[in-house]
C-alpha positions in Angstrom: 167.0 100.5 -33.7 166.6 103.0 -36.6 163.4 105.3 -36.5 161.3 104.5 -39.6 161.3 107.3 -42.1 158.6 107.6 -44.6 157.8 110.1 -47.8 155.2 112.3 -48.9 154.7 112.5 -52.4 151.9 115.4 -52.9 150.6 115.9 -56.8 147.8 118.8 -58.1 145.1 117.5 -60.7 144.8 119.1 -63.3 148.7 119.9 -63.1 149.4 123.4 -62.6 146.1 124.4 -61.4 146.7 124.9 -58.2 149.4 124.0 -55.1 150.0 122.2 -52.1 151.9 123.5 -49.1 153.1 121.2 -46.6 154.1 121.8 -42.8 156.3 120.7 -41.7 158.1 120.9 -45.5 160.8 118.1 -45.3 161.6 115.4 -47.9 160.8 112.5 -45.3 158.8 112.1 -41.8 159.6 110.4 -39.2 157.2 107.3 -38.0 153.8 109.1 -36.5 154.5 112.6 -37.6 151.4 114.7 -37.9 151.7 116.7 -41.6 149.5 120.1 -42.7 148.4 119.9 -45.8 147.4 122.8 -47.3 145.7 123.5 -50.9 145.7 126.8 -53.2 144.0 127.3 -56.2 145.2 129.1 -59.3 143.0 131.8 -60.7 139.9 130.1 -62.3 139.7 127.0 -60.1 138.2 126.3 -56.7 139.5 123.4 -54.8 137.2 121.0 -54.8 139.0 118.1 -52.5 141.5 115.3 -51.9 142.7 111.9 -53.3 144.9 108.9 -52.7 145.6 108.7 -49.3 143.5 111.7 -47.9 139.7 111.7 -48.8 137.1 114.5 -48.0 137.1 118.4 -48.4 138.8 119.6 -45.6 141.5 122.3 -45.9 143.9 122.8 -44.6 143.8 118.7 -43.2 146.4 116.7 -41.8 147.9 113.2 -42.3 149.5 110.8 -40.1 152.7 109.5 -41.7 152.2 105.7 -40.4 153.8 104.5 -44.6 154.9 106.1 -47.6 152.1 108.0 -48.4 151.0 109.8 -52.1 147.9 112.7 -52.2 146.4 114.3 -54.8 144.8 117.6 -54.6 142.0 118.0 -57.0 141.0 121.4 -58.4 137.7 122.4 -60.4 137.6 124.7 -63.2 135.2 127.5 -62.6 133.3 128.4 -65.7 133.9 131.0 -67.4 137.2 131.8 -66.3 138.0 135.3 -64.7 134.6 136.7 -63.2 136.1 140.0 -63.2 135.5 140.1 -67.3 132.2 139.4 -67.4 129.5 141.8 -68.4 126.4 139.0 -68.9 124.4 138.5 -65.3 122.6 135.7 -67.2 125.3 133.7 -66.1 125.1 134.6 -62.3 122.0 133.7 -59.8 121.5 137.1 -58.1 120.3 137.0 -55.0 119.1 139.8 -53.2 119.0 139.4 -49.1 117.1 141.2 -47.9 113.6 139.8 -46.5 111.2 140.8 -49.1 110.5 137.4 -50.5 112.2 138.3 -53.7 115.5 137.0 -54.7 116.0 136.1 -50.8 117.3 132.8 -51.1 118.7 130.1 -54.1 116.9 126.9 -54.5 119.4 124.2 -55.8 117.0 121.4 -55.9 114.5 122.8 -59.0 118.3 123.4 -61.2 116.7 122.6 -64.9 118.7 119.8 -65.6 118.3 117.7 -62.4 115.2 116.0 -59.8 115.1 117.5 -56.5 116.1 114.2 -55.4 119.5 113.5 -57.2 121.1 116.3 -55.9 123.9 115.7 -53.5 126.6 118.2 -51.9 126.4 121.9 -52.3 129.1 123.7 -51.8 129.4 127.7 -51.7 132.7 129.3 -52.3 133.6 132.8 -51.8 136.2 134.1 -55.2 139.3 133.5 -53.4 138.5 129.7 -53.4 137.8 129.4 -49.7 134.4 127.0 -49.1 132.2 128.8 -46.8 129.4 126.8 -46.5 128.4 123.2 -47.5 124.4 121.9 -47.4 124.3 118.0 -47.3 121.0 117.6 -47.2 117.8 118.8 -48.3 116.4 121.2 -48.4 119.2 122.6 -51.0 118.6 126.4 -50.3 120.5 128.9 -49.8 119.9 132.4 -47.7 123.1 134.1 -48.4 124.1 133.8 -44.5 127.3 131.5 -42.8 126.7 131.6 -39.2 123.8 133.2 -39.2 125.1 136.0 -40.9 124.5 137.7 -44.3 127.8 137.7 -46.6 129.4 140.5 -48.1 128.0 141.6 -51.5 130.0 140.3 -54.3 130.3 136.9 -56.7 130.8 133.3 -54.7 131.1 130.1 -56.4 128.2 127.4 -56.2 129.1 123.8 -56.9 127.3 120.4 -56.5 128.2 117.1 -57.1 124.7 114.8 -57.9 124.4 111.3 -56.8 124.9 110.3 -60.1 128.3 112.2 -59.2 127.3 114.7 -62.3 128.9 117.9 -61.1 128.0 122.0 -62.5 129.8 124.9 -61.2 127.8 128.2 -61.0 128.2 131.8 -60.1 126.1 133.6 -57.5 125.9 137.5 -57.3 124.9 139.3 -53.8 123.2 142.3 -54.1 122.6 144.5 -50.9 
């Protein structure tokens, strides 16, 4: 009998806002291939996760081509465009690491505009788009350390989705 042969149809949203690269790259897969999926963002966006067939945040992420299968990868504007332009620091949280008690840490949860207890997933991006660092549950702070370790001064992306499934985008600047 034939081998079943099956397509992967991968689409960006909002078009042209970012990429998918697919490995192995072929136009069909063969019955229980294993496909790496991974997501770029253009200049201005962070990717903020997967739809249609995939679901969740991971990236790069595989899929198993069992049918004809269609994802989406979905990119978020980051406010205010091009970080490099900006002059005001009212638009960053600055955070300054250091153990004084000062500026130490960000508190999500007291955000003007939302109840400590509607807040959902944080997620912390560095500038090139990576995620390096996701709190799913309270208490929504952050101490500007992955691992255990203090990041590189610089701007990184916040981002949290509510459970009302309101979402804000914010910019974070580490002093050191």
């Amino acid at each position: 009998g034939s081998t079943q042969t099956y397509s992967l149809t991968v689409s960006v949203s909002p078009s042209g806002e970012g990429s998918v690269s697919k490995n192995p790259n072929k136009t069909t897969y063969t019955a229980g291939e294993v496909v790496q999926l991974t997501a770029q963002a253009a200049s201005g966006y962070v990717f903020s996760g997967w739809g249609g067939d995939l679901s969740g945040t991971a990236n790069p992420t595989t899929i198993v081509m069992n049918s004809n299968k269609s994802v989406v990868a979905v990119f978020s504007r980051v406010d205010g465009g091009g970080v490099e332009g900006d002059s005001l620091v009212s638009d960053y949280i600055v955070l300054t690491p250091d153990g004084d008690g000062k500026g130490d840490r960000v508190d999500f949860s007291f955000d003007k505009n939302l109840t400590p207890t509607l807040v959902g997933v944080v997620n912390i991006y560095s500038i090139d788009g990576r995620r390096i660092k996701v709190i799913e549950s309270a208490p929504y702070i952050w101490d500007g350390k992955v691992d255990g370790k203090y990041v590189r001064s610089g701007v990184y992306i916040y981002e949290y989705k509510t459970e009302k499934g309101e979402k804000k985008i914010g910019k974070i600047l580490i002093v050191k």
